[in-house]
KEMIRO-586812 format. One line per field, with one value per atom (N, C-alpha, C): residue number from 1; residue in three letters; atom name; z, y, x. Coordinates in steps of 0.02 Angstrom, whole numbers. Each point is the difference from the previous one (the first is absolute). Last residue first. Layout:
resi = NUM,...
resn = Ala,...
name = CA,...
zz = Z,...
yy = Y,...
xx = X,...
This chain:
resi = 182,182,182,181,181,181,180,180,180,179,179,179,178,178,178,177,177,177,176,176,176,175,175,175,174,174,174,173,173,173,172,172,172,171,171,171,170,170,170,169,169,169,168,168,168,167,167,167,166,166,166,165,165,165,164,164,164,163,163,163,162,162,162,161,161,161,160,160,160,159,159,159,158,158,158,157,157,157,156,156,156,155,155,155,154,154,154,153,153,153,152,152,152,151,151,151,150,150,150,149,149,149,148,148,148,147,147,147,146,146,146,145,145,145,144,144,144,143,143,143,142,142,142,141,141,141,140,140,140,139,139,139,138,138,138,137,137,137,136,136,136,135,135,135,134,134,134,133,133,133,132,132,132,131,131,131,130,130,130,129,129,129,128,128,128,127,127,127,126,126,126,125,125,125,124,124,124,123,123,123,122,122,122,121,121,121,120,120,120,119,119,119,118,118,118,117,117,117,116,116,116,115,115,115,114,114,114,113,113,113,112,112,112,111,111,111,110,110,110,109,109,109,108,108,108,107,107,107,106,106,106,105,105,105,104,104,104,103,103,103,102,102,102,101,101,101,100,100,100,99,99,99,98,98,98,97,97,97,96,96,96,95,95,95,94,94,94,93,93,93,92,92,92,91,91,91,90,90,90,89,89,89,88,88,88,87,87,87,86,86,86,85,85,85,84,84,84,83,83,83,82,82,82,81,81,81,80,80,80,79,79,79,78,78,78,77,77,77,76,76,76,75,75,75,74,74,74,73,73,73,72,72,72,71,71,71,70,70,70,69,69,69,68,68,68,67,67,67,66,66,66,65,65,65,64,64,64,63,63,63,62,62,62,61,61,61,60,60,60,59,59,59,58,58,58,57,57,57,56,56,56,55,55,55,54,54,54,53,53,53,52,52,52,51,51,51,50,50,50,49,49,49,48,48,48,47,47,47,46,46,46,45,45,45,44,44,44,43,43,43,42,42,42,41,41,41,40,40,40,39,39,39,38,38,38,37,37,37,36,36,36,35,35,35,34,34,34,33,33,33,32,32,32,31,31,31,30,30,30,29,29,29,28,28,28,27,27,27,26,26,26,25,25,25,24,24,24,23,23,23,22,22,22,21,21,21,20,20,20,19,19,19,18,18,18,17,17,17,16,16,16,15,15,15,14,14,14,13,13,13,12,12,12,11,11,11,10,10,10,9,9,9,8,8,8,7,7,7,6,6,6,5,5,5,4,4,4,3,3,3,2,2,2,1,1,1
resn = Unk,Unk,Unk,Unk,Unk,Unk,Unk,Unk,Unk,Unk,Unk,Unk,Unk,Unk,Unk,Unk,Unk,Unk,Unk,Unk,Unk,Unk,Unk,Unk,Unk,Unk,Unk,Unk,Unk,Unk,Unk,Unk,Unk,Unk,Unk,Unk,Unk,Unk,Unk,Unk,Unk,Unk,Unk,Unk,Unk,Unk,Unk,Unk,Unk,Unk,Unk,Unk,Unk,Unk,Unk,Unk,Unk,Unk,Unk,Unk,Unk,Unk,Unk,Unk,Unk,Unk,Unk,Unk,Unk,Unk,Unk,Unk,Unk,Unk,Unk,Unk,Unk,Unk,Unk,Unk,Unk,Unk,Unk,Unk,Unk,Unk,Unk,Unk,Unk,Unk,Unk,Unk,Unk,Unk,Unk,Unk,Unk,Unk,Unk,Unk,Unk,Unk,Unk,Unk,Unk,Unk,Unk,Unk,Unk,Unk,Unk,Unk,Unk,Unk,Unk,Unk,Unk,Unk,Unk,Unk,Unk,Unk,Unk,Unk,Unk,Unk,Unk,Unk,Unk,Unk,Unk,Unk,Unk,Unk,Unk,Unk,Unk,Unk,Unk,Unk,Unk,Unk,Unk,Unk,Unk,Unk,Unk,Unk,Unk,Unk,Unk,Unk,Unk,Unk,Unk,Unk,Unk,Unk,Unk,Unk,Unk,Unk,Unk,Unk,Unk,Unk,Unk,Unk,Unk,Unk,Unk,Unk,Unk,Unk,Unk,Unk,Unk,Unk,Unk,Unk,Unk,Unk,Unk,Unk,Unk,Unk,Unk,Unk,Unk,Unk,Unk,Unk,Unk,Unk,Unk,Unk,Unk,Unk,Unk,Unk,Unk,Unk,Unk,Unk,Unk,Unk,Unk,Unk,Unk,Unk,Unk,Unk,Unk,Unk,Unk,Unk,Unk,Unk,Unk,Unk,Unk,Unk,Unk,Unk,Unk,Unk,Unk,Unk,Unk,Unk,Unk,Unk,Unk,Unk,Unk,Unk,Unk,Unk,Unk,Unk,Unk,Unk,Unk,Unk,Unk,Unk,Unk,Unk,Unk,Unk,Unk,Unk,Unk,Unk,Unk,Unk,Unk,Unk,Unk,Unk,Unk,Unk,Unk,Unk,Unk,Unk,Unk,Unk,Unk,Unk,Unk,Unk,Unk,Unk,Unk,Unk,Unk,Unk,Unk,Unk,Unk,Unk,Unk,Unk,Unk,Unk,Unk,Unk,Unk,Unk,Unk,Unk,Unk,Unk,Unk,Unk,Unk,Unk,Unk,Unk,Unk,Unk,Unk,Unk,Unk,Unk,Unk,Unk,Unk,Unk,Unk,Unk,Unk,Unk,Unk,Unk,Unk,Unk,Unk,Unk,Unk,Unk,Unk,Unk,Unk,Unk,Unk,Unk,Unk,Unk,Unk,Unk,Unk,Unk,Unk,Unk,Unk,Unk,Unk,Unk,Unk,Unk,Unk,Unk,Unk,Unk,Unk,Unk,Unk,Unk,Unk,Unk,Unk,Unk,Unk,Unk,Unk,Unk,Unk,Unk,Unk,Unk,Unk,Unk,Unk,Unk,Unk,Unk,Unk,Unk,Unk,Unk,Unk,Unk,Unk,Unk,Unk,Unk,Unk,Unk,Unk,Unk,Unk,Unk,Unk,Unk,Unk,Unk,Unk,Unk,Unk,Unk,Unk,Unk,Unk,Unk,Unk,Unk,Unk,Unk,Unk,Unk,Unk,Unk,Unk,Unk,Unk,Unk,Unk,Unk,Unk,Unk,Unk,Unk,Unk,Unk,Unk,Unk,Unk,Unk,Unk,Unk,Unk,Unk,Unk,Unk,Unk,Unk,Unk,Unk,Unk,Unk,Unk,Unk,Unk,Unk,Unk,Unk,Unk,Unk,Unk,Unk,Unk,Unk,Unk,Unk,Unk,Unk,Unk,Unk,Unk,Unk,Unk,Unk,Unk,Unk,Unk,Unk,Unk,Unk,Unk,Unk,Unk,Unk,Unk,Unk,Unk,Unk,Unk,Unk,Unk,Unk,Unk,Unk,Unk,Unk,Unk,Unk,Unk,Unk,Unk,Unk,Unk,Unk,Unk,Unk,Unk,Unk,Unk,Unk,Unk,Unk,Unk,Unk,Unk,Unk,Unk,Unk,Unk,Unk,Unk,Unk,Unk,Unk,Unk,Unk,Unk,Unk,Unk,Unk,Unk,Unk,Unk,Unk,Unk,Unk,Unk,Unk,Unk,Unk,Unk,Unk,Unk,Unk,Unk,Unk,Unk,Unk,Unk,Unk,Unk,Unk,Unk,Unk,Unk,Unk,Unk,Unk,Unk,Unk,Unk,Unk,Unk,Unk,Unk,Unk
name = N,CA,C,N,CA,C,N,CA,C,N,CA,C,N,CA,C,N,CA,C,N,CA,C,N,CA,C,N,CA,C,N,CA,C,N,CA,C,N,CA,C,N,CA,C,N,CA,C,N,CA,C,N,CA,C,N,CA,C,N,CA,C,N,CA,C,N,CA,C,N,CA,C,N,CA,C,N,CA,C,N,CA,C,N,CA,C,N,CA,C,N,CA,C,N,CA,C,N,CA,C,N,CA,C,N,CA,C,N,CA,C,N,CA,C,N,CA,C,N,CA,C,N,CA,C,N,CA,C,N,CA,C,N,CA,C,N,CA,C,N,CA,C,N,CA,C,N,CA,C,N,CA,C,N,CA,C,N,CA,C,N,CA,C,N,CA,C,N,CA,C,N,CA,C,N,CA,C,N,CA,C,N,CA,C,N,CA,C,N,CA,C,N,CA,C,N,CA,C,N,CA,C,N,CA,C,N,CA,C,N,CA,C,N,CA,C,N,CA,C,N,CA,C,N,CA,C,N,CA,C,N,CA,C,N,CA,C,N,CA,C,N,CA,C,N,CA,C,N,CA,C,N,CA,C,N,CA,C,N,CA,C,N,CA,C,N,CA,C,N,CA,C,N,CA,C,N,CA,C,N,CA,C,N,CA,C,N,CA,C,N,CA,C,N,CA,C,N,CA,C,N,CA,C,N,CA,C,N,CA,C,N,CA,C,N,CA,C,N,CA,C,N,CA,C,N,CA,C,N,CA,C,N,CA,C,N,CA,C,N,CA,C,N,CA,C,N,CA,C,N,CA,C,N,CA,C,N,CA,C,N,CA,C,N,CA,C,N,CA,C,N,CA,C,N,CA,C,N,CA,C,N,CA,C,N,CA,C,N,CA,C,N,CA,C,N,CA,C,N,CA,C,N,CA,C,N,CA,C,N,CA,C,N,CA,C,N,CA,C,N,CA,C,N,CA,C,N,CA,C,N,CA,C,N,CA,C,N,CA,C,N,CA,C,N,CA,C,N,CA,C,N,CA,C,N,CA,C,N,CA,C,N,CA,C,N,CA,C,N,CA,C,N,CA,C,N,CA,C,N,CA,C,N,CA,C,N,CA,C,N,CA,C,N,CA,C,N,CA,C,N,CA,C,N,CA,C,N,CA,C,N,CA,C,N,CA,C,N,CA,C,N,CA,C,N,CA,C,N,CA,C,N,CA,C,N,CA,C,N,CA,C,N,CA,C,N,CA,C,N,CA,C,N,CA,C,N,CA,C,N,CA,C,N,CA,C,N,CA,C,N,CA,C,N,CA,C,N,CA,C,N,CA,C,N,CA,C,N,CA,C,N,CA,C,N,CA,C,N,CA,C,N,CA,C,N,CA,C,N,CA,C,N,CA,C,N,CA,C,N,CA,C,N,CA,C,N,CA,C,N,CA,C,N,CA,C
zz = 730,58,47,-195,-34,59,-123,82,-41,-103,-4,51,-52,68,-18,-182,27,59,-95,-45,21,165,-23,-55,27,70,3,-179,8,49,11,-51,-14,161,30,-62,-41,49,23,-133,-63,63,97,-41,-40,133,24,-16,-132,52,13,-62,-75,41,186,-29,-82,56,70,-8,-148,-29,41,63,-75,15,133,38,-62,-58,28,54,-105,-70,31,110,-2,-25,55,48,-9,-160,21,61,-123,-39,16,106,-2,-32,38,-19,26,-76,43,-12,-56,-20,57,18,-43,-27,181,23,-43,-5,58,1,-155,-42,93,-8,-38,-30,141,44,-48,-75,49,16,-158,-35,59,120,-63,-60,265,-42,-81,264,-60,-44,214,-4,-72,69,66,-40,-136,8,39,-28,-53,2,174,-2,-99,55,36,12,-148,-23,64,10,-19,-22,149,21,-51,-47,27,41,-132,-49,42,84,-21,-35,106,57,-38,-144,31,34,-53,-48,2,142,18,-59,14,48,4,-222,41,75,-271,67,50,-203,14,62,-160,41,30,-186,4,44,75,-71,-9,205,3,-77,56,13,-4,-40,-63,35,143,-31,-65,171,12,-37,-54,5,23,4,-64,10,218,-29,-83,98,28,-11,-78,-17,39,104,-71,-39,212,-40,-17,135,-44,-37,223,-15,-54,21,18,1,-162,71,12,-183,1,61,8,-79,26,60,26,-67,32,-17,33,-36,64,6,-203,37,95,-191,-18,73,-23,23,1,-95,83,25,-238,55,62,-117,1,10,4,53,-18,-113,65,25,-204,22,47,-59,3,-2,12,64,4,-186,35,64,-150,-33,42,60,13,-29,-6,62,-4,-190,20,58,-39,-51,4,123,26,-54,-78,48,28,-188,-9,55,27,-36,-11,88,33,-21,-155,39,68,-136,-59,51,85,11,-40,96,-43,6,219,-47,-75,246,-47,-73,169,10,-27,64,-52,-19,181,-58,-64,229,-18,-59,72,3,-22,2,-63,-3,183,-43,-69,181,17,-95,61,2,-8,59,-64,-18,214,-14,-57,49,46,-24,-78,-12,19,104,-55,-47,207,10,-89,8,9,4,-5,-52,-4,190,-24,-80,248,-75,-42,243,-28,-74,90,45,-11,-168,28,21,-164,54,57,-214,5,49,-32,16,2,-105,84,40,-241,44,71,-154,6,47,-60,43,14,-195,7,60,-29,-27,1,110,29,-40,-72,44,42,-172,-37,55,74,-15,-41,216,-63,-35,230,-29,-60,112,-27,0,127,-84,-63,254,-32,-59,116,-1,-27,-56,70,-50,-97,-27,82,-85,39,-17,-140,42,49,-172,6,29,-137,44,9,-221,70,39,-259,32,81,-222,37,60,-266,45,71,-208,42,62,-126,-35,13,156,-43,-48,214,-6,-67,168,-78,2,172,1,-55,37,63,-14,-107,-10,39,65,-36,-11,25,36,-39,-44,-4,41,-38,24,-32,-19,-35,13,152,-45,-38,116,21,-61
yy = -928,11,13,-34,22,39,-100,46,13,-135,-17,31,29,-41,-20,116,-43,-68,214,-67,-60,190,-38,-47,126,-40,-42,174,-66,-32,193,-47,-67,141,-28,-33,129,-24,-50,185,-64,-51,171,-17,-75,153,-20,-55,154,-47,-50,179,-23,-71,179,-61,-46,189,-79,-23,159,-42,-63,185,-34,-61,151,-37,-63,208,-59,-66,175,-41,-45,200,-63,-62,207,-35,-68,126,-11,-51,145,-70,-41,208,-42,-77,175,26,-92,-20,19,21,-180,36,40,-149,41,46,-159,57,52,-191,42,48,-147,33,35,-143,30,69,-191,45,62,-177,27,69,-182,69,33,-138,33,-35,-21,-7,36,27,36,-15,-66,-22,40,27,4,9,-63,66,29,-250,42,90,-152,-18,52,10,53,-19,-137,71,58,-246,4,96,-84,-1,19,7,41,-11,-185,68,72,-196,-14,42,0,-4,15,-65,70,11,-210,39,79,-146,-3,23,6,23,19,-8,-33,25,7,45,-39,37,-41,12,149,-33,-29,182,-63,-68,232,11,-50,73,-42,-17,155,-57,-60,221,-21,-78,109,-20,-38,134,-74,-34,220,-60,-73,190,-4,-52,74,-22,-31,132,-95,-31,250,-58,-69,156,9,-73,110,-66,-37,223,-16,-64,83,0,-20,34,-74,5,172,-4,-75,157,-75,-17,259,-62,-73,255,-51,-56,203,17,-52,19,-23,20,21,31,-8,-134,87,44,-228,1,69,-81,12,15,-17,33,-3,-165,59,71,-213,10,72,-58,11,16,-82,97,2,-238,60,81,-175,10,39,-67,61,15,-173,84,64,-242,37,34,-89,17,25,-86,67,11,-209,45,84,-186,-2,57,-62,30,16,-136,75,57,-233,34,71,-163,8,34,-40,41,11,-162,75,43,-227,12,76,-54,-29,26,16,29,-52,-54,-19,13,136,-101,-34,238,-15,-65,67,44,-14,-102,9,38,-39,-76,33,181,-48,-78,161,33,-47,-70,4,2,62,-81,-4,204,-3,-64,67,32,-7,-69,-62,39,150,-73,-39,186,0,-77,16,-4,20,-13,-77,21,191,-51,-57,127,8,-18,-22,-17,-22,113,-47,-60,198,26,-56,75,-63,28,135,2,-25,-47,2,32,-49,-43,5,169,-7,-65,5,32,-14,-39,-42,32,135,-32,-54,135,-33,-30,103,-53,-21,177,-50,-54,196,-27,-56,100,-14,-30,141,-69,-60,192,-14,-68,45,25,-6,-93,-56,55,75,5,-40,-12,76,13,-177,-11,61,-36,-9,-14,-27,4,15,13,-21,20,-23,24,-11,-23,-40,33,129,-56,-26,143,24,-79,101,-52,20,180,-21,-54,114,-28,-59,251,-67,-29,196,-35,-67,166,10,-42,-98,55,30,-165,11,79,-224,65,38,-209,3,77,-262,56,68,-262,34,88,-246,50,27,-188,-12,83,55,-78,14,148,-20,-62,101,-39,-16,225,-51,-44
xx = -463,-44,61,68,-44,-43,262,-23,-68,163,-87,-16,236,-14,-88,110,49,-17,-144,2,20,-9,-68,16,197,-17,-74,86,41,-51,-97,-17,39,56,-28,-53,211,-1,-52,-55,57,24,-104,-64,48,114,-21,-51,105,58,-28,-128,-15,71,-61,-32,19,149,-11,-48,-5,51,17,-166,-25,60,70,-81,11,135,35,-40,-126,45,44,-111,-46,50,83,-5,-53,114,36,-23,-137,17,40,-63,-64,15,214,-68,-48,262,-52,-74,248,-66,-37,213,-24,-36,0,72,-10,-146,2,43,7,-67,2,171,12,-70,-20,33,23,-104,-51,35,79,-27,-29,166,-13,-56,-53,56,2,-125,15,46,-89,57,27,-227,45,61,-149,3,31,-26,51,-28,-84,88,7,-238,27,90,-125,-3,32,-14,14,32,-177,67,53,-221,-4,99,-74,10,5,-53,64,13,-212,51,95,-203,37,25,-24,22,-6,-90,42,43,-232,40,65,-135,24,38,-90,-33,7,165,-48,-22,131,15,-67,35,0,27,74,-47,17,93,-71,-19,177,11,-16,-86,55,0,-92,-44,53,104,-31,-53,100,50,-21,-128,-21,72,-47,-54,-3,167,6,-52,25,41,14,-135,-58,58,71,-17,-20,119,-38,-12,149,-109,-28,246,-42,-57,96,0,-25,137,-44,-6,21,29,-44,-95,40,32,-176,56,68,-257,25,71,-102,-40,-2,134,19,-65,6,54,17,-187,-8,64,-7,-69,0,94,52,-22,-112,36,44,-168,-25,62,58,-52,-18,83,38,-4,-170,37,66,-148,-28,44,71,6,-32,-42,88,-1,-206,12,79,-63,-30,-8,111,46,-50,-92,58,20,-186,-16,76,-12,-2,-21,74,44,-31,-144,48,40,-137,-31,29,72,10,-54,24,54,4,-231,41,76,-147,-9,64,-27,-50,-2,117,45,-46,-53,47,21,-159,-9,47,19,-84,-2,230,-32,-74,126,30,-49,-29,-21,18,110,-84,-43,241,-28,-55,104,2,-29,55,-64,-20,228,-43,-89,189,12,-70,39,-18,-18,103,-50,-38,220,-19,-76,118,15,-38,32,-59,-25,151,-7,-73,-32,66,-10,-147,65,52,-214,29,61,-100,28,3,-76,62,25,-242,46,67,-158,34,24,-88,-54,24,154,-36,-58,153,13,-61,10,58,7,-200,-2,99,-54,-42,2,113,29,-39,-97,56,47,-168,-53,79,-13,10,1,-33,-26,-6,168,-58,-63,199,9,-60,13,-28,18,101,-88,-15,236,-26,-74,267,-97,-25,299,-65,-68,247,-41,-57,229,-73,-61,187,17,-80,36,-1,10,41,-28,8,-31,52,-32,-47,-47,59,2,18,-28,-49,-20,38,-19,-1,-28,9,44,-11,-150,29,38,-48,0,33,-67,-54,28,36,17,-50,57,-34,36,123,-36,-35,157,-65,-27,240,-30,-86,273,-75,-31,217,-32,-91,166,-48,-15
């Protein structure tokens, strides 16, 4: 089995062996490591729940983050991803599943990447929220490469991180280029 973005979910000795994806139900959202990776149960949205992540992530960036200075954007985004790689790999081990669609704690910290210094604008998020989910979807290289590669918690956030940081260089061009403001 190819080493992908999965989490690591069942330790053999002192080896830590990657497991397939798996499924989250509602009874796994007991657990608190699995509640917060699934976006407090948004990730189990019955259709693509990527996106819904995604789309729950807006909000929170427009009223709380999209004000804040660009080094306070940065340092929130960069400690939200260190924590998200423990959550998730926490939940992944305690649910005993690899990188399940339920979880995305990582579309949350990818779409923000996306957002960091982007002008508080409708339609600039609109363009950034699009933006970010065609390069996570479509996973080009470094995306796809940080998916296949890596696992555990870092695996599944990191290839998030990288479709936004895409995404972000993408739609900064585009605000300078086009004066995209409103």
């Amino acid at each position: 089995m190819p080493v992908g973005a999965q989490c690591n979910s069942r330790i053999e000795g002192s080896v830590i062996s990657a497991e397939p994806k798996g499924t989250i139900v509602a009874a796994d959202l007991k657990n608190p490591f699995v509640l917060l990776a699934t976006g407090l149960g948004s990730g189990l949205a019955p259709v693509a729940p990527g996106t819904v992540g995604s789309l729950l992530a807006l909000p929170i960036w427009w009223y709380f983050l999209a004000d804040l200075s660009l080094a306070a954007q940065l340092l929130f985004v960069a400690g939200v991803f260190l924590l998200s790689i423990w959550i998730v790999d926490r939940a992944c081990r305690v649910a005993g599943v690899g990188d399940a669609s339920a979880f995305v704690l990582d579309e949350y910290v990818g779409q923000w990447v996306a957002l960091v210094a982007a002008p508080k604008s409708l339609l600039v998020v609109g363009l950034g929220f699009l933006l970010f989910r065609a390069f996570d979807i479509a996973k080009p290289w470094p995306v796809s490469w940080a998916d296949r590669r890596l696992s555990g918690g870092l695996g599944v956030v990191l290839d998030d991180v990288i479709a936004g940081v895409l995404a972000a260089f993408v739609l900064q061009l585009s605000v300078r280029l086009i004066h995209l403001q409103s």
